[in-house]
N, C-alpha and C positions, 0 to 999 in steps of 0.2 A: 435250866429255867431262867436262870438269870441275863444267857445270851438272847431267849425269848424275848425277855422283858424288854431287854434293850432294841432288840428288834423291832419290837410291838410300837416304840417307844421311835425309833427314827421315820418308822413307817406313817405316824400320825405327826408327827414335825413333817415330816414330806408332804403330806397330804394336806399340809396347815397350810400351804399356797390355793386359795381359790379366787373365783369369779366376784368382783365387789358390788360393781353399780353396771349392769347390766340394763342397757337401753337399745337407742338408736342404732341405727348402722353407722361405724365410723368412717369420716371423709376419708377415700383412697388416698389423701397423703398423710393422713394419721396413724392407716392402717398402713401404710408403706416404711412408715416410720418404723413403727412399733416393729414390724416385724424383722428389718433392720437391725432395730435394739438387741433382741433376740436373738439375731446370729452373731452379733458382737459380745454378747453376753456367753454364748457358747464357747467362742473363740477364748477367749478370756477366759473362763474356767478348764478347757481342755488346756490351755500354756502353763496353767497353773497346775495341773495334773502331770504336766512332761518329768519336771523331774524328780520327781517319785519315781521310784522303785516298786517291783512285787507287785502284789495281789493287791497293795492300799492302792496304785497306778490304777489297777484297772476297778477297782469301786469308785475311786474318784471320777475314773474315763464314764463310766456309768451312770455315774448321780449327774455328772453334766449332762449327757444326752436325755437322761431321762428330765431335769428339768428344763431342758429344750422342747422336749416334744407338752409338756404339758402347757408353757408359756404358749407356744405354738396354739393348742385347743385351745384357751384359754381366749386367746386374742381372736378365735373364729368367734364362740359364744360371745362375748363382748363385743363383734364386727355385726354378726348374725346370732342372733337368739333364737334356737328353735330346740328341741328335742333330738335330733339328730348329732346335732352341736353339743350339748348336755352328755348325751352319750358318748360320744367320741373324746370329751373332755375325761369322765370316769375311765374310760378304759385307758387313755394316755396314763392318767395317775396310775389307774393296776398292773401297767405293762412296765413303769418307769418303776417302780414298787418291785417288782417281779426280778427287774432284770439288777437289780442292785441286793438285795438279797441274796439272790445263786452269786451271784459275784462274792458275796462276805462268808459264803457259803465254802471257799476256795479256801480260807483257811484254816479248818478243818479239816481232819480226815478220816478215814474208817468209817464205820457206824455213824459218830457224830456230824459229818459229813452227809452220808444217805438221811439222816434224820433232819437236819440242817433243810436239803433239797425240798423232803416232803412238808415241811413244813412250809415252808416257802412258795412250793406249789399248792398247799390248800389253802393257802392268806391269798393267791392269785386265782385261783377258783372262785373261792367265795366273793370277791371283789369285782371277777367279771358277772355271777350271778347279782348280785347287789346291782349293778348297772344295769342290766337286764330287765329285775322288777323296777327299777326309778324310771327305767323309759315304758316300759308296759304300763306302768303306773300313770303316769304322764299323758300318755294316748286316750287312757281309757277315762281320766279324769276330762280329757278336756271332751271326747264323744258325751260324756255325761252331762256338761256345761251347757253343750249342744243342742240337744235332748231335754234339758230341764228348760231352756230358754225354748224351745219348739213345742214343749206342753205349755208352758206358760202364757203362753201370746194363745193357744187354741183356747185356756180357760177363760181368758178376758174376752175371747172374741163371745165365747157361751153363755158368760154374765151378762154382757152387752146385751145380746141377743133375746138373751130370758128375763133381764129387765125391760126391754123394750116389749115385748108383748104383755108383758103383766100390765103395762103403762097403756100399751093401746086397748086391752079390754077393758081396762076401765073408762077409756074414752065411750068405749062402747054404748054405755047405758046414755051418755048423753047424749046429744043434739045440736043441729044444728052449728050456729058459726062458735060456742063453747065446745063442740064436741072437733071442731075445727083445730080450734088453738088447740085445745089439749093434745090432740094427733100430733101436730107443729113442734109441743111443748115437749113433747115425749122423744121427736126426731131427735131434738136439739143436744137434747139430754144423753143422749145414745151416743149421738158423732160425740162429746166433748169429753166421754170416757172411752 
């Protein structure tokens, strides 16, 4: 329980790297920059991994690549904003998650070992579902967006519509150059809503 813990416990420190101020697209030499940054930041973490020995070498070799790949998403969503972006963001963290785990999973053996894996693979199951429903979610919130702003515009056109004839029948009963204006009055009244 208590390698769990720790587990649970590096997986949400890992996961503490996110998306901050998500805008615009950045300039191609900013994004060229950045992602520059990023392979020297890999580079730089794998040298630092070399001389290590054992099973810590290869969690180390791990936890760099997998914070490459998610720096990587990270700087698409911050280049380009979209849901596709989001998603591919999540699953770099579950995959980088996933693959650093079975790695810490290596020192273990027997049983603790095979439990070690399964566990590990249902923290990467649930994390690719998890991603799945935020982009489902995501889609289906903005079609609603959609949807509620295309009813909306039909409701004003209806109010427009149904106040503009309640306006003209009462023009109705008058006459003449008053029953004129008031038609005029009612037009006006209509375009400016």
């Amino acid at each position: 329980m208590k390698k769990l813990n720790l587990t649970a416990l590096s997986i949400t420190l890992f996961l503490g790297v996110s998306t901050s101020a998500i805008g615009d697209a950045m300039l191609k030499p900013d994004y060229k920059a950045a992602k520059e940054d990023i392979s020297v930041a890999y580079k730089s973490e794998q040298a630092t991994c070399k001389p290590i020995t054992g099973n810590v070498k290869d969690v180390c070799s791990e936890e760099a690549k997998g914070r490459e790949k998610v720096a990587k998403a990270e700087l698409e969503v911050k280049n380009n904003p979209s849901d596709k972006h989001q998603y591919d963001l999540r699953m770099a963290k579950a995959d980088a998650v996933y693959a650093v785990a079975k790695e810490k999973c290596d020192d273990a053996s027997g049983n603790a070992k095979d439990v070690c894996r399964k566990e590990a693979k249902g923290a990467y199951v649930s994390a690719k579902a998890d991603a799945k429903v935020a982009e489902k979610t995501s889609d289906t919130n903005a079609k609603a967006r959609e949807k509620n702003t295309d009813v909306r515009k039909g409701s004003v056109t209806d109010k427009q519509d149904a106040a503009y004839a309640t306006a003209k029948e009462k023009c109705d009963a008058l006459s003449g150059d008053t029953k004129m204006n008031c038609l005029n009055e009612a037009k006006r009244i209509n375009v400016q809503h």
